[in-house]
N, C-alpha and C positions, 0 to 999 in steps of 0.2 A: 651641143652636149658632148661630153667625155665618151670615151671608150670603157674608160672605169664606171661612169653612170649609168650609161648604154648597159652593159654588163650587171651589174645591181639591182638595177631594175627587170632583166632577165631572169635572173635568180630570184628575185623576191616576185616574179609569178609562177614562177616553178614551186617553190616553199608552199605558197597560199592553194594555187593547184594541186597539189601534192597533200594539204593537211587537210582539204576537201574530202579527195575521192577515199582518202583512209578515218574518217568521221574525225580530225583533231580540229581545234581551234586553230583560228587563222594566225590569231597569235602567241598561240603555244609554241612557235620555232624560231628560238633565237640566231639573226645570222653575225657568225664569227668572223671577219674578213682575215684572211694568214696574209698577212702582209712578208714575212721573213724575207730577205732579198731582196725586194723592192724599197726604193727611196725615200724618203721625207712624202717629195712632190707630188711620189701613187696617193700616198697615205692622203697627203692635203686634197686631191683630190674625190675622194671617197668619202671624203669628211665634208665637202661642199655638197654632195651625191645624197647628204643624211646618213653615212654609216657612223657608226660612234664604236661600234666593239672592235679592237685591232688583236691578232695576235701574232706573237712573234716566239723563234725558237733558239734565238741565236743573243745569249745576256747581251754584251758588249754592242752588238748591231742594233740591238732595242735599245738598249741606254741612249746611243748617241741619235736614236730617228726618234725617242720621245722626246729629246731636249729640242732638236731640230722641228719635231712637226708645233709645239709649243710656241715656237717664236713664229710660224706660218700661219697659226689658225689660234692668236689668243683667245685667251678667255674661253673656248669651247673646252668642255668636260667632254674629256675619251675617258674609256676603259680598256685599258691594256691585259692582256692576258697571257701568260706565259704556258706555254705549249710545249716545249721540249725539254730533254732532256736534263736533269739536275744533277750535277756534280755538288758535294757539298760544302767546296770550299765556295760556292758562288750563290748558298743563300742566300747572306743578308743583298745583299741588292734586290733579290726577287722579292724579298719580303720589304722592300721600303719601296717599290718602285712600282709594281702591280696592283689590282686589285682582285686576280684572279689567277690561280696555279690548277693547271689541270694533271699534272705530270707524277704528282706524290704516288712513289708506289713502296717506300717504306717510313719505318716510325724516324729514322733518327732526321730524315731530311722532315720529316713532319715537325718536330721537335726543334727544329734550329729554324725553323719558319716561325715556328709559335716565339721561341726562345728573340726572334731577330725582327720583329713585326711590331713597328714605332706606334707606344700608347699613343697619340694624336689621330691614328688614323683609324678608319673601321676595320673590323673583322677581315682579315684574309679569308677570299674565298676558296676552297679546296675541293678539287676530284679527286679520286684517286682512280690511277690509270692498270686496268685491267688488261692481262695477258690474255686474253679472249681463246685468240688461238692455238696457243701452247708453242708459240715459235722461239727459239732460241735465241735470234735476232735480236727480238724485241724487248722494251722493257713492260714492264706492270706485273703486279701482285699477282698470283693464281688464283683462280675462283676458291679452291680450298683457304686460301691464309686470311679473303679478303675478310671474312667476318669479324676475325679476332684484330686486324690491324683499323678496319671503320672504327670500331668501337676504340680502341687508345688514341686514333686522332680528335675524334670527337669530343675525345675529353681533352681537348688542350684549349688551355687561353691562346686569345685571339687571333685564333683558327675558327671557321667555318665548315663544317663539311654539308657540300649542297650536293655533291653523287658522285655518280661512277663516269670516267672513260673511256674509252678504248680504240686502239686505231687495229679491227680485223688484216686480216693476208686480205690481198685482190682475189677478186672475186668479181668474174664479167656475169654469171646469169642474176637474174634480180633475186630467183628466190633463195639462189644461195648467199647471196648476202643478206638480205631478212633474217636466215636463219642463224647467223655469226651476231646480228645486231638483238636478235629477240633473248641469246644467252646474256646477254648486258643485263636486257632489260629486266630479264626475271631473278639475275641476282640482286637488282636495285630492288625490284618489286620484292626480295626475300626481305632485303633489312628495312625496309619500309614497314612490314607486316612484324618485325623485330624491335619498331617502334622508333628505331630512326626518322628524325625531322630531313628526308632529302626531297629535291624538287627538280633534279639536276640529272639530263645524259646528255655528255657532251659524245659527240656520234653523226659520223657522216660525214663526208668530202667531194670534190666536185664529184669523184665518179660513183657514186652510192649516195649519194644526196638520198633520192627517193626511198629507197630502201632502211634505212634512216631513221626518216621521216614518220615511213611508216610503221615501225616499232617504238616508235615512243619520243624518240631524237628531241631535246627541247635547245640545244644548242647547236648549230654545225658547223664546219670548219673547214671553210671554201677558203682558197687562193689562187691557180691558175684561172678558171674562170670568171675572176673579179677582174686580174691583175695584169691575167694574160702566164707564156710562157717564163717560168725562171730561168734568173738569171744571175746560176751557181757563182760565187767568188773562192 
């Protein structure tokens, strides 16, 4: 066995553990593997392991590991997901090449997704990524604009909006990040009761996995402890 499976298989008793001791469904937590920096070979590997959801942040270095992992592992259906940062001269690729953008945190890049998103394929699927913590650093919508910008993405063709994400500041004790992840979850829980169709908190990483998990987390978004230490270029 792999170290990459060794690892997977780790995580995915942590997940099922984890959506136990908090009452969730076993299989209410979907896991993201962030492959970003790592190889074709991680990727093929992970894929032999059973992971099928890959994400990556970096367009150009996705482009060329989904052509690469394609000719390693035909015929298998992955689901690639794009995780970072969107400039918006670099839509159309995200929008031909994905089938999942977590990172939407205004209308115009919503708008050149919808606008760039090839009739043959299905709905792009969309998060839109919350400034949770008000950091300046970061990107995502504020909890005050998120209402009004949900509601204009959801009305685009073939756009999907399935929720919210948000990557909180670190945060070492458990309940203090609970309390970062449960802001997510009750502005998703507002526009859901606002009649929004969402089913989607992409939330959580290796180090707040649990924490996560246990506010509602139906997506998480592991990479060092899949993949191991990064290995910056």
């Amino acid at each position: 066995m792999s170290t990459i499976d060794l690892n997977l298989q780790a995580i995915g008793r942590t997940i099922i553990a984890t959506s136990q001791e908090f009452s969730r469904a076993p299989d209410a937590v979907q896991l993201l593997a962030v492959s970003k920096t790592f190889g074709a070979d991680a990727v093929q590997a992970a894929v032999a392991a059973g992971q099928r959801a890959f994400g990556e942040n970096y367009l150009q270095e996705a482009l060329d590991k989904q052509r690469a992992v394609a000719e390693l592992v035909p015929g298998v259906a992955l689901d690639w997901h794009f995780i970072g940062p969107i400039q918006s001269n670099k839509t159309r690729p995200i929008a031909e090449h994905f089938a999942w953008v977590h990172t939407v945190d205004r209308l115009k890049i919503a708008q050149r997704l919808s606008e760039q998103r090839p009739d043959g394929l299905p709905d792009l699927n969309i998060c839109l990524q919350v400034n949770i913590s008000g950091e300046a650093s970061k990107s995502g919508v504020s909890p005050a604009e998120l209402p009004a910008l949900a509601a204009q993405v959801a009305a685009l063709p073939r756009l999907r909006l399935r929720g919210l994400m948000a990557i909180p500041e670190p945060l070492e004790a458990f309940e203090q990040q609970r309390a970062a992840f449960a802001q997510l979850r009750q502005l998703y829980e507002q526009l859901r009761a606002d009649g929004m169709a969402l089913d989607t908190l992409s939330m959580g990483m290796s180090a707040d996995l649990r924490a996560a998990i246990a506010e509602g987390a139906t997506i998480v978004r592991v990479g060092s402890a899949i993949f191991g230490a990064r290995n910056y270029h």
